[in-house]
C-alpha positions as CSV (number, residue, x, y, z in Angstrom):
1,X,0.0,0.0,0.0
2,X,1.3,3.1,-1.0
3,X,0.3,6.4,1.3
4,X,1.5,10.2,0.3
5,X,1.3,13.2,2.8
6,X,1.6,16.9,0.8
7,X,3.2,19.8,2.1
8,X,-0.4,21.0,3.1
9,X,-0.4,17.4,5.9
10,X,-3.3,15.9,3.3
11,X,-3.0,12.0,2.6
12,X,-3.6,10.6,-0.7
13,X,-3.3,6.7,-1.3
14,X,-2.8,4.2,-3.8
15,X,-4.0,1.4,-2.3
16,X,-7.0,-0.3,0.0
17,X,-6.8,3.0,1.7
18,X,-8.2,4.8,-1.3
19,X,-10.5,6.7,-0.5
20,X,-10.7,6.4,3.1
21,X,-8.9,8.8,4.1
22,X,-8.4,10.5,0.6
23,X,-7.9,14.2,1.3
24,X,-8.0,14.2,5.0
25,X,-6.0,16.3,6.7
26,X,-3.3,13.9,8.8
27,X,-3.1,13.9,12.0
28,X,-0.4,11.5,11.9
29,X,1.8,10.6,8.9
30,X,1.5,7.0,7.1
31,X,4.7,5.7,5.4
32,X,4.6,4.3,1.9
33,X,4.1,0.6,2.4
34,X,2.8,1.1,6.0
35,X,-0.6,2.5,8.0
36,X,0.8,4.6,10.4
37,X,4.3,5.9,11.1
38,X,3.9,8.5,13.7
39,X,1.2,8.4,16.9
40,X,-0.4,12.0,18.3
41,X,-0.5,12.8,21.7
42,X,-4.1,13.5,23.3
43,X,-3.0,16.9,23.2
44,X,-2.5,17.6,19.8
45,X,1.9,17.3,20.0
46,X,3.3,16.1,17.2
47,X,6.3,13.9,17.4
48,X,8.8,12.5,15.4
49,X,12.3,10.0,15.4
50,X,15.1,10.6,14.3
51,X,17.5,8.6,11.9
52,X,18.2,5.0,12.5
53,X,20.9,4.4,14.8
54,X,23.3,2.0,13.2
55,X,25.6,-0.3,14.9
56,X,24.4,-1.0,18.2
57,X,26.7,-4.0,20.0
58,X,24.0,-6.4,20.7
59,X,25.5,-8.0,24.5
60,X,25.3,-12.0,24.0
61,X,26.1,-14.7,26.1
62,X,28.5,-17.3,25.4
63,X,25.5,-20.4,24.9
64,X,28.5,-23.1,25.9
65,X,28.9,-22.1,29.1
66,X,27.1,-23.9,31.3
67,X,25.1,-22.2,34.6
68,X,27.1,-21.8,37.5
69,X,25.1,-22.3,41.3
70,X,24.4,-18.6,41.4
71,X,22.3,-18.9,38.4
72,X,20.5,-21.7,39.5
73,X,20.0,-20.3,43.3
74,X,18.3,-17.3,41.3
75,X,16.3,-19.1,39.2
76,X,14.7,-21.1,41.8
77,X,14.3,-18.5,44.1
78,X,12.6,-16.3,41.7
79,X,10.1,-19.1,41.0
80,X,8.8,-19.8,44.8
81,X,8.9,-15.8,45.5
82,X,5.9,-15.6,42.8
83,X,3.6,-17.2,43.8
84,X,2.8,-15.6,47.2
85,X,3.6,-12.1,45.0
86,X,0.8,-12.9,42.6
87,X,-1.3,-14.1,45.4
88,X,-1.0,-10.1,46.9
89,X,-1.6,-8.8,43.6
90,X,-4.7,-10.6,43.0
91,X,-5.8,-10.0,45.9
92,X,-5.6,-6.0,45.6
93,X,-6.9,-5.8,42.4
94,X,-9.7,-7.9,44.1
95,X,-9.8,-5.3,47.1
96,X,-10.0,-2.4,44.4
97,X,-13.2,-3.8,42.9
98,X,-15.0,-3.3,46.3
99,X,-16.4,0.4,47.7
100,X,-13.6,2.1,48.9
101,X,-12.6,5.5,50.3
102,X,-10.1,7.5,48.4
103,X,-7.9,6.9,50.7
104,X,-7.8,3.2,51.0
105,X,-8.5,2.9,47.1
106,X,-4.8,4.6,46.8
107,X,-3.5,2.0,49.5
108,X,-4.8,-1.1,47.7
109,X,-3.4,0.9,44.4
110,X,0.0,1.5,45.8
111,X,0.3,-2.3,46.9
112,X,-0.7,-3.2,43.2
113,X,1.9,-1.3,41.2
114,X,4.6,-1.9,43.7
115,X,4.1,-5.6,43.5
116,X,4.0,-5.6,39.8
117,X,7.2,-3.6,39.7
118,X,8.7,-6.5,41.8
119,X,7.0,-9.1,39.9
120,X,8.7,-7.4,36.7
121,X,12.2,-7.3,38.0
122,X,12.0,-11.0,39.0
123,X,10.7,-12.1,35.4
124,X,13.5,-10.3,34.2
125,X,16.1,-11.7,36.3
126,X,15.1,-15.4,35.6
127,X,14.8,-14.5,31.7
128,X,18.4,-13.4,31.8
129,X,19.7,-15.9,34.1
130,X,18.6,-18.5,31.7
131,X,20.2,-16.5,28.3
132,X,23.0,-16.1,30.7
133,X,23.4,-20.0,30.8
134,X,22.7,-20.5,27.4
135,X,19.3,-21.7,27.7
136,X,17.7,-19.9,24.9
137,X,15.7,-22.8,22.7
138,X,13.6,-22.6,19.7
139,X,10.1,-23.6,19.1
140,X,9.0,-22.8,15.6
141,X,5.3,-23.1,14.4
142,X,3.3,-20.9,12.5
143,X,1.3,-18.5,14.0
144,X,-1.1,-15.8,13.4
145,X,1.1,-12.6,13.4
146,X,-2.0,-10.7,14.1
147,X,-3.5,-13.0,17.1
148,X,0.5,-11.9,18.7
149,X,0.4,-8.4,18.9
150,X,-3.1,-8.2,20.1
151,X,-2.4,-10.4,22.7
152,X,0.2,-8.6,23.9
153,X,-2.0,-5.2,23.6
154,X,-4.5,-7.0,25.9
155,X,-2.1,-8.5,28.2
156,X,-0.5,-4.9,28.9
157,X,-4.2,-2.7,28.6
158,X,-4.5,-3.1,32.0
159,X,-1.1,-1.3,33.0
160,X,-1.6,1.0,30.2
161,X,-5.2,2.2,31.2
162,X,-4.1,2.6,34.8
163,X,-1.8,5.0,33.7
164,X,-4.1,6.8,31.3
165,X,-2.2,5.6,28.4
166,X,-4.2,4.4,24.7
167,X,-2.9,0.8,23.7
168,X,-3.6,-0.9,20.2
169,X,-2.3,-3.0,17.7
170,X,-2.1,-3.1,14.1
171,X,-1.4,-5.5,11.4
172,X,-0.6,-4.5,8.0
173,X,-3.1,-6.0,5.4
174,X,-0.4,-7.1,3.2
175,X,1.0,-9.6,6.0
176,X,1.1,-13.2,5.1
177,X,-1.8,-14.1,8.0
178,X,0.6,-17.0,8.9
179,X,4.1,-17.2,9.5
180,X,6.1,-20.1,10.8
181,X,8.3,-18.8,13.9
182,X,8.4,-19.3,18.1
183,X,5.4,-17.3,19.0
184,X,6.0,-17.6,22.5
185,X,9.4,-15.9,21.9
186,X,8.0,-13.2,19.5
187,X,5.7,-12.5,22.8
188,X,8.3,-11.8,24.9
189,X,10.2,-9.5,22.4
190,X,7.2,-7.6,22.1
191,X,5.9,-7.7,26.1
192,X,9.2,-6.4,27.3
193,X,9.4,-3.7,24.3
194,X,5.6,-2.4,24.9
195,X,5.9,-2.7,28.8
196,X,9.4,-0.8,28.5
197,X,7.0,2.1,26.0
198,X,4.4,2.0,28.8
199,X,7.0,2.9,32.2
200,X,8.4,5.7,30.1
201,X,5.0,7.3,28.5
202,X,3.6,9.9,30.3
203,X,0.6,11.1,28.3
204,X,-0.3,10.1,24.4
205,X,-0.3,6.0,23.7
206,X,1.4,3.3,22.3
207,X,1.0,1.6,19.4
208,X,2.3,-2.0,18.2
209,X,2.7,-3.5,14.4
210,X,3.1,-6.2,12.3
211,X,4.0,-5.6,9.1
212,X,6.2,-7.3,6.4
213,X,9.7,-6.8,6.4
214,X,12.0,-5.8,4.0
215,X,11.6,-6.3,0.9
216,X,7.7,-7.9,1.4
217,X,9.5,-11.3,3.2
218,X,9.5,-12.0,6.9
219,X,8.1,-10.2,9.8
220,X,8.2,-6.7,11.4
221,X,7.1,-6.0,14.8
222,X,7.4,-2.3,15.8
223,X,6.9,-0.7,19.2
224,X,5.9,3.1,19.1
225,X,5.2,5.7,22.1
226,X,5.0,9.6,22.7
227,X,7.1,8.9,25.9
228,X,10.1,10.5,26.9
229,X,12.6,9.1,24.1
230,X,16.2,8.4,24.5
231,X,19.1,11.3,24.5
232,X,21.7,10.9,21.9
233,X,24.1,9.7,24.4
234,X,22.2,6.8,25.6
235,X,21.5,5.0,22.5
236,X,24.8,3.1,22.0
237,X,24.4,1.3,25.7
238,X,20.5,1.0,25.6
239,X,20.6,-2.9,25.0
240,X,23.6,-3.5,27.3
241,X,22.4,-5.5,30.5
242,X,21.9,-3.8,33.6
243,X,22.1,-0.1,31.9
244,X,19.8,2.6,32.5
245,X,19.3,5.5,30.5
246,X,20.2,7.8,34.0
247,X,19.8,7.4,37.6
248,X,16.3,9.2,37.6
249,X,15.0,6.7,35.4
250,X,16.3,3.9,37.6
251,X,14.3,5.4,40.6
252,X,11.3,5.8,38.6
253,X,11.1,2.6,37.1
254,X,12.4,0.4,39.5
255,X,14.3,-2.1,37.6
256,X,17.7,-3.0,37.4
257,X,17.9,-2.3,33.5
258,X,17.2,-5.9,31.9
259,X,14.7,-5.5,29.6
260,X,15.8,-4.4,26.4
261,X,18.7,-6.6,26.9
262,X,16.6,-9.9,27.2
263,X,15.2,-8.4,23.8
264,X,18.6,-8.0,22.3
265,X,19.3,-11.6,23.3
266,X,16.2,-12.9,21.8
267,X,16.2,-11.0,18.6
268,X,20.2,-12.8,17.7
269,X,19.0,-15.7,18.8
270,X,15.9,-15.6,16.1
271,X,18.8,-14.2,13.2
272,X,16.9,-11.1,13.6
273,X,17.9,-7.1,13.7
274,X,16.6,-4.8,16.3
275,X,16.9,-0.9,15.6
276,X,15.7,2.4,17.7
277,X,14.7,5.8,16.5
278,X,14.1,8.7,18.7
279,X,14.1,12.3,19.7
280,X,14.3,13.2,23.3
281,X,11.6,14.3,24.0
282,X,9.6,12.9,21.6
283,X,8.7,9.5,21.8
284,X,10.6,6.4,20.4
285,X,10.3,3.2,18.2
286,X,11.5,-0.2,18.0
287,X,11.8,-1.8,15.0
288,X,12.2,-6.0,15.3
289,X,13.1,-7.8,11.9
290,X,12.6,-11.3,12.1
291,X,13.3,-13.7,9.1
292,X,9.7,-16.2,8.9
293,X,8.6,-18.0,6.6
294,X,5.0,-17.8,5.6
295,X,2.9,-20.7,6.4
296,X,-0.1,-21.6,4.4
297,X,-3.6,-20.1,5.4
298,X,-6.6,-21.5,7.2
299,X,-9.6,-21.4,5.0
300,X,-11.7,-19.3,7.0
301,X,-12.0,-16.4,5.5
302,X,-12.0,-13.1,7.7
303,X,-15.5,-10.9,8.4
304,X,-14.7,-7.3,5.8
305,X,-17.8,-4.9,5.3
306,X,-16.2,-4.9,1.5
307,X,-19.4,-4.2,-0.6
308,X,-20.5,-1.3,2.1
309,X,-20.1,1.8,0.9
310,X,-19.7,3.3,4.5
311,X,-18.8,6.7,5.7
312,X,-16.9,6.7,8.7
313,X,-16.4,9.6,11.0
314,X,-14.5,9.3,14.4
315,X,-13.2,11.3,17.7
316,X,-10.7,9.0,19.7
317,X,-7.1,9.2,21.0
318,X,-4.7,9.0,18.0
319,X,-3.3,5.2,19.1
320,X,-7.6,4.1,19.0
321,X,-8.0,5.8,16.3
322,X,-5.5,4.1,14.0
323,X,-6.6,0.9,15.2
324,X,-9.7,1.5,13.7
325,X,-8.4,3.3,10.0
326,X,-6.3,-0.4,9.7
327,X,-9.5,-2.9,10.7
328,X,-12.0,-0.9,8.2
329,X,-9.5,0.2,5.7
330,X,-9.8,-2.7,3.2
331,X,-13.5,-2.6,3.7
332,X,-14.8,0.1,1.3
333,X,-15.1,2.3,4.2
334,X,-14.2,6.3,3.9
335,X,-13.3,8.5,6.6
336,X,-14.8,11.8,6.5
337,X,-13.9,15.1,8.9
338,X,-17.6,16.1,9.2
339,X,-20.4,14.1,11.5
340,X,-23.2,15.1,9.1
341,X,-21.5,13.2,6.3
342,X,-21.0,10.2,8.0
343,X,-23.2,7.1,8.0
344,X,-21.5,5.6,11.3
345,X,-19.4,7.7,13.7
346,X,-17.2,6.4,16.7
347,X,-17.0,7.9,19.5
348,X,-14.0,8.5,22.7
349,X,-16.3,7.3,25.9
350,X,-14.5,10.2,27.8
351,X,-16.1,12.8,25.4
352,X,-18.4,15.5,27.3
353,X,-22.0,13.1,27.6
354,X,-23.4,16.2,26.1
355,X,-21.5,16.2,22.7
356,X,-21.9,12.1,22.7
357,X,-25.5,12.7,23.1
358,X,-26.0,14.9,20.2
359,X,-24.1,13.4,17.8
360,X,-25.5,9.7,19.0
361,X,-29.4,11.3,18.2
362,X,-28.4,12.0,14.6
363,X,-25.8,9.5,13.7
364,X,-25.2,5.7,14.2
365,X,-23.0,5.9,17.1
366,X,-20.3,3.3,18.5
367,X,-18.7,4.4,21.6
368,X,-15.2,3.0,22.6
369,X,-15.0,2.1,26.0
370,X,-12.2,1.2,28.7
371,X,-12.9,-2.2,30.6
372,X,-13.3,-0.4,33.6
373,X,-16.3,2.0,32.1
374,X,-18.5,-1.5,31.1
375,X,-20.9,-0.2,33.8
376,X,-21.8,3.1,32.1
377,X,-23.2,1.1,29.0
378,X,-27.2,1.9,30.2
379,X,-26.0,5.6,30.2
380,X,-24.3,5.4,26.7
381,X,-27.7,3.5,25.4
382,X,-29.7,6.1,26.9
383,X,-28.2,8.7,24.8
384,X,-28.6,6.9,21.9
385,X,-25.6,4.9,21.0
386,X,-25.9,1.9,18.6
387,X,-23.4,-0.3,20.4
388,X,-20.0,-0.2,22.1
389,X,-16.1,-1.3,21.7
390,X,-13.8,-2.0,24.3
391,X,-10.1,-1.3,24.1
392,X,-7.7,-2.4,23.3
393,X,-9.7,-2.4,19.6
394,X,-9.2,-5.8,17.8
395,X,-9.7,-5.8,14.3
396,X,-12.3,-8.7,14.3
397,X,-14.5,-6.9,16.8
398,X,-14.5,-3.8,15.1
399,X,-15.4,-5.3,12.0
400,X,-17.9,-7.0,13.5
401,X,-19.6,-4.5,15.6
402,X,-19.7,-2.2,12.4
403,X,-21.6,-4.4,10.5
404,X,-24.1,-5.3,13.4
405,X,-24.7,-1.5,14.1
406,X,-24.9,-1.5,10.5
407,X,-27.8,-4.0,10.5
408,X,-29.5,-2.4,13.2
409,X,-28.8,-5.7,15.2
410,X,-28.7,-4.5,19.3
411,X,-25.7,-5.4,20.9
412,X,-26.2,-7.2,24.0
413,X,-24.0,-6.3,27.4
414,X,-21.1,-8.6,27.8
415,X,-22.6,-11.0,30.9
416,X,-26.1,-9.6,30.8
417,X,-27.3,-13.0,30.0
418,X,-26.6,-14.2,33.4
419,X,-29.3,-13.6,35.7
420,X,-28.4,-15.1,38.5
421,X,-25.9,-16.9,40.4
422,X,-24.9,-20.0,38.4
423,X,-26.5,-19.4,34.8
424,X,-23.0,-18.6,33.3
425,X,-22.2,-21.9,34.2
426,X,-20.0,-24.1,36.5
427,X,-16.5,-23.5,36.9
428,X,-13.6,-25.7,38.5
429,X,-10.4,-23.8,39.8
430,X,-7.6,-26.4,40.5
431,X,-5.0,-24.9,43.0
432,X,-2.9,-25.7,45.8
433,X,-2.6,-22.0,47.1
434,X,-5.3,-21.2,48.9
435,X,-5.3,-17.4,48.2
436,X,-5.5,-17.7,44.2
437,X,-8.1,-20.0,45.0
438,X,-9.7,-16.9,46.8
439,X,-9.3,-14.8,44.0
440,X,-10.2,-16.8,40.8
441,X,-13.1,-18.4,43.0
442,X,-14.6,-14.3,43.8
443,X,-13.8,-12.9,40.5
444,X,-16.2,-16.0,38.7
445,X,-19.0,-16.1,40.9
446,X,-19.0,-12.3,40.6
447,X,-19.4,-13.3,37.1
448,X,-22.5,-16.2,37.6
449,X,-20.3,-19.0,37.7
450,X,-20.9,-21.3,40.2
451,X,-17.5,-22.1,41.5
452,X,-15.5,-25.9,42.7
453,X,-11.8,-26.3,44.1
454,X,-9.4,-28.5,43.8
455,X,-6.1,-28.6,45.9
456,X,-4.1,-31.5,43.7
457,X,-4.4,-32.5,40.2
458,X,-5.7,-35.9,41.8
459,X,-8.8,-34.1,43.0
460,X,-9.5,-32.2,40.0
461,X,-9.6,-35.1,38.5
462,X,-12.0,-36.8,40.7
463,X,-14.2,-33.6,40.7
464,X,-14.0,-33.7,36.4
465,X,-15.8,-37.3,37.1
466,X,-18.5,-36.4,38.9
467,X,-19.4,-32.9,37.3
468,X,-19.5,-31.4,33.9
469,X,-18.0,-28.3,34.0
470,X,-18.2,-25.1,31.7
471,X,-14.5,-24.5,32.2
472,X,-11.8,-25.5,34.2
473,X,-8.9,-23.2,35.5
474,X,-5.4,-25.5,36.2
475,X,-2.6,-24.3,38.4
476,X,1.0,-26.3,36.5
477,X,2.6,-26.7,39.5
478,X,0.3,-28.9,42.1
479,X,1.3,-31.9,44.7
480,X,0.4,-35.2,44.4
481,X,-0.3,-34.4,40.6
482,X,0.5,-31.6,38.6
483,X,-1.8,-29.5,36.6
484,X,-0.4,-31.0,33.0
485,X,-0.6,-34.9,33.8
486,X,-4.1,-34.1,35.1
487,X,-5.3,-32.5,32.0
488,X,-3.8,-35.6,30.0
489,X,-5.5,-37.7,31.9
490,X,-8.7,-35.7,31.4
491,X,-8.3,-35.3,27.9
492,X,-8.5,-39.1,28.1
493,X,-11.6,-39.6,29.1
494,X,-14.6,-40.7,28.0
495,X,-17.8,-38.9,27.0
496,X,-18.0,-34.6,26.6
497,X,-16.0,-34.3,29.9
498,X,-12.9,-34.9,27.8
499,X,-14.0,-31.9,25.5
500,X,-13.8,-29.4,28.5
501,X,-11.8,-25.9,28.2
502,X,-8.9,-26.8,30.1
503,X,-7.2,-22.7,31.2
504,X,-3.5,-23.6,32.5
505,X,-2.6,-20.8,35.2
506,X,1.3,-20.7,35.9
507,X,3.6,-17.8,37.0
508,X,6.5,-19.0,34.8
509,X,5.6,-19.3,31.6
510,X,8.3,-20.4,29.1
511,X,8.7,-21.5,25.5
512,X,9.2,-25.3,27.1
513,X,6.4,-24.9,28.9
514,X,3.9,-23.9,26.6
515,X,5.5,-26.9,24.4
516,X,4.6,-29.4,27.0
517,X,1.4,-27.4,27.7
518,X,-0.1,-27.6,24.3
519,X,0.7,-31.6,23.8
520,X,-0.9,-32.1,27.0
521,X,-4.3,-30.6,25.6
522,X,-4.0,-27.4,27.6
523,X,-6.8,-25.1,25.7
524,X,-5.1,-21.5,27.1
525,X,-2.0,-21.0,28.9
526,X,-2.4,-17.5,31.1
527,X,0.2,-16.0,32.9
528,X,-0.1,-15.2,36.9
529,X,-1.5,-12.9,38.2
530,X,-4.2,-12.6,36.3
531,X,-6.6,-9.4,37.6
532,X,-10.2,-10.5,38.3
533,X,-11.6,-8.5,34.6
534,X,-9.2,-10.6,32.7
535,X,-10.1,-13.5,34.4
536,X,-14.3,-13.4,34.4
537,X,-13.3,-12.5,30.7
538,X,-11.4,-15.5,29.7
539,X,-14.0,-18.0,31.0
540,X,-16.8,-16.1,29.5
541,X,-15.0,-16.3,26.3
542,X,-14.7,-20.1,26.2
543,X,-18.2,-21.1,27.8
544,X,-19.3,-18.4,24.8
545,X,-17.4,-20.7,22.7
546,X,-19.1,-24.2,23.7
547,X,-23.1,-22.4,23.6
548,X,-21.9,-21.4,19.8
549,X,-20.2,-24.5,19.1
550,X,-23.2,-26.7,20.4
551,X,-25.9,-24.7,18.6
């Protein structure tokens, strides 16, 4: 796709884009070959990079040597400190979901971030422990390039809304939709690049893309924010181990400067390149080229509105917004600067209720929502909007919402089918720690599940034989039996119990381990902790699955 920007800041295209956004004033730029090159802060800054820098020393570790004791000490250590650390942040993000006063609210908040700071410096120190030793193994597969960065846009929306920072991902449409590479790896890249974006991004978004690489083969993953950037000086030791851009940083972030250099690691070991552009002061980006292969395609064929001749109009934070120019862009859609000539127009939830209002009484309206803001949905149907998103946008769901506002289809509230206690269906949570237990067991019922425990893989087991459940949440690590022979052993049963989506919970989850998960019939491997929203989510999601699936 090729995209032009005049001197006068007006896009033209020569592509699926055409028309879209033909004559639009930018508020961001769009490279040639690319949907969006530059993100907008809320307040109208623009920002830009500077050149490439060439010739960064990428640190490595020599993969002979073999770990030494303090390695392993580390690596053990870091495990067992987990899981009482996830155990605290579940439990606050719990304690936040309950009334509050202002000043206990920023108690339970202060325990939450300071706990995930720790819980991100340990990661980090096991990751590189491991590289340290050698212990960097491949896993290729293929993959769906565009289910990876939206994961990792919904794994970090959480941090990124609590700081009042827009998250999205994009995926350029010219992207092989399968590639053969170690996902689980191309995760991590991307989590530690995204997370890094979000610690060091005060105001504005960021933004994460797939795209193909050079010369149309391989992949691209870039990482953009309108955070702080990196001085000049700074750039040549950014992927060095334990190296922090200054001392202030240090104190702010709390980490020990690991990171980027896990990334660096990660990226040589895949043959790949990593590059940075920025201006301090202005934001930064990461740029990860990865050599794939493409793999061949599924045969489903994605939901498009092509054939709609739809006029879009929208008012959202620039990151939002550009989520939503690449999911409708190969759709026939147009985006227009005026509400009157729009046929659809979506809408920032935080906009005035009084300008939503009006606009919602004389346009189809979908408003884009936080996770957190679910509860204002009566109040956004009272002033007249069609239907809803939730960030961080995914493609599929914006697609798909369009066309049902489109229709005139109403969109129902996600979990106002369940009336009561039970009706969402019946949920097992196998763990040995009591206080996850806690947690997963309040966050479903809060959801109408109605809720069994299991303390060994033994009694999950035994429970799976006398009850059919809707879903069933698996700590790894369990006496007696762990979590992965009792899902083989599940997975060998007779009848639908064998059918059951199986959710592994762990707090360390490596390439090996999602290996060993996936052969054992795992259905989901989540990381710990999981916060209560993500959690109600993921079992709605399957049980939504199996109603669909059996109809």
């Amino acid at each position: 796709m090729a995209l032009v920007i005049d001197a006068g800041g007006r896009i033209s295209s020569a592509s699926a884009l055409s028309g879209f956004i033909e004559g639009m004033r930018a508020p961001f730029e769009l490279p040639a070959a690319q949907i969006a090159s530059q993100i907008v802060d809320e307040a109208g800054r623009r920002w830009r990079v500077s050149a490439p820098v060439g010739g960064l020393r990428l640190a490595t570790a020599d993969v002979n040597e073999a770990p030494d004791a303090a390695q392993r000490f580390t690596a053990a250590v870091s495990h067992e400190i987990r899981t009482p650390l996830n155990g605290i942040l579940g439990m606050a993000a719990l304690l936040e979901e309950t009334e509050l006063s202002p000043s206990q609210r920023d108690y339970a908040g202060a325990i939450r971030k300071s706990g995930s700071r720790l819980l991100d410096l340990l990661n980090n120190v096991l990751d590189f422990s491991r590289m340290e030793a050698g212990d960097i193994p491949m896993d290729a597969a293929p993959f769906d390039p565009s289910d990876l960065v939206q994961d990792v846009a919904e794994l970090l929306a959480p941090r990124a809304h609590a700081a009042g920072l827009d998250i999205a991902a994009i995926v350029d449409p010219d992207l092989a939709e399968r590639l053969v590479g170690d996902v689980s790896r191309l995760r991590q890249i991307l989590f530690n690049l995204a997370g890094n974006a979000i610690k060091f991004t005060t105001e504005g978004g960021v933004l994460i893309e797939a795209r193909r690489g050079q010369g149309g083969e391989g992949l691209e993953l870039v990482v953009r924010d309108t955070g702080v950037g990196v001085p000049e000086h700074a750039k040549a030791k950014l992927f060095e181990a334990f190296s922090q851009v200054n001392a202030a940083d240090a104190r702010r972030d709390g980490g020990v400067g690991l990171g980027l250099a896990i990334v660096a690691r990660l990226v040589e070991a895949m043959d790949g390149r990593i590059s940075m552009t920025s201006s301090f002061g202005h934001g930064a980006m990461f740029v990860v080229e990865i050599p794939l292969q493409a793999a061949p395609s599924s045969a489903g064929q994605a939901r498009s509105l092509r054939g709609r001749p739809l006029r879009v109009a929208m008012e959202l934070p620039p990151v939002s917004m550009l989520a939503c120019i690449g999911a409708l862009a190969g759709g026939g859609a147009r985006l227009v600067a005026d509400v009157a000539d729009a046929d659809l127009v979506i809408l920032d939830a935080a906009l005035p209720p009084a300008q939503i209002q009006a606009i919602a009484r004389r346009r189809r309206t979908l408003v884009v929502l936080r996770p957190g803001d679910r509860s204002r949905l009566e109040q956004f149907r009272a002033m007249g909007c069609a239907g809803y998103l939730i960030r961080p946008l995914r493609a599929a769901s914006i697609v798909e919402r369009v066309g049902l506002t489109l229709s005139g289809a109403v969109q129902a509230e996600p979990g106002e089918d369940v009336v009561k206690p039970g009706e969402a269906g019946v949920a097992l949570i196998a763990d040995d720690n009591a206080v996850n237990a806690l947690l997963a067991r309040s966050a479903l019922t809060a959801a109408g599940f109605r809720v069994d425990t299991a303390a060994t893989g033994a009694e999950a087991l035994e429970r799976v034989g006398e009850t059919l459940y809707s879903v069933i949440f698996m700590d790894i690590r369990m006496p007696v039996m762990d979590g992965l022979e009792a899902t083989r052993r599940i997975r060998r049963l007779a009848g639908p119990a064998s059918e059951t989506p199986i959710i592994a919970l762990t707090a360390d989850i490596d390439p090996d381990l999602e290996t060993a998960a996936k052969l054992a019939g795992i259905s989901q491997l989540a990381a710990k902790p999981i916060d209560p929203p993500r959690l109600r989510e993921i079992a709605l999601s399957w049980t939504r699955r199996k109603k669909q699936a059996a109809e």
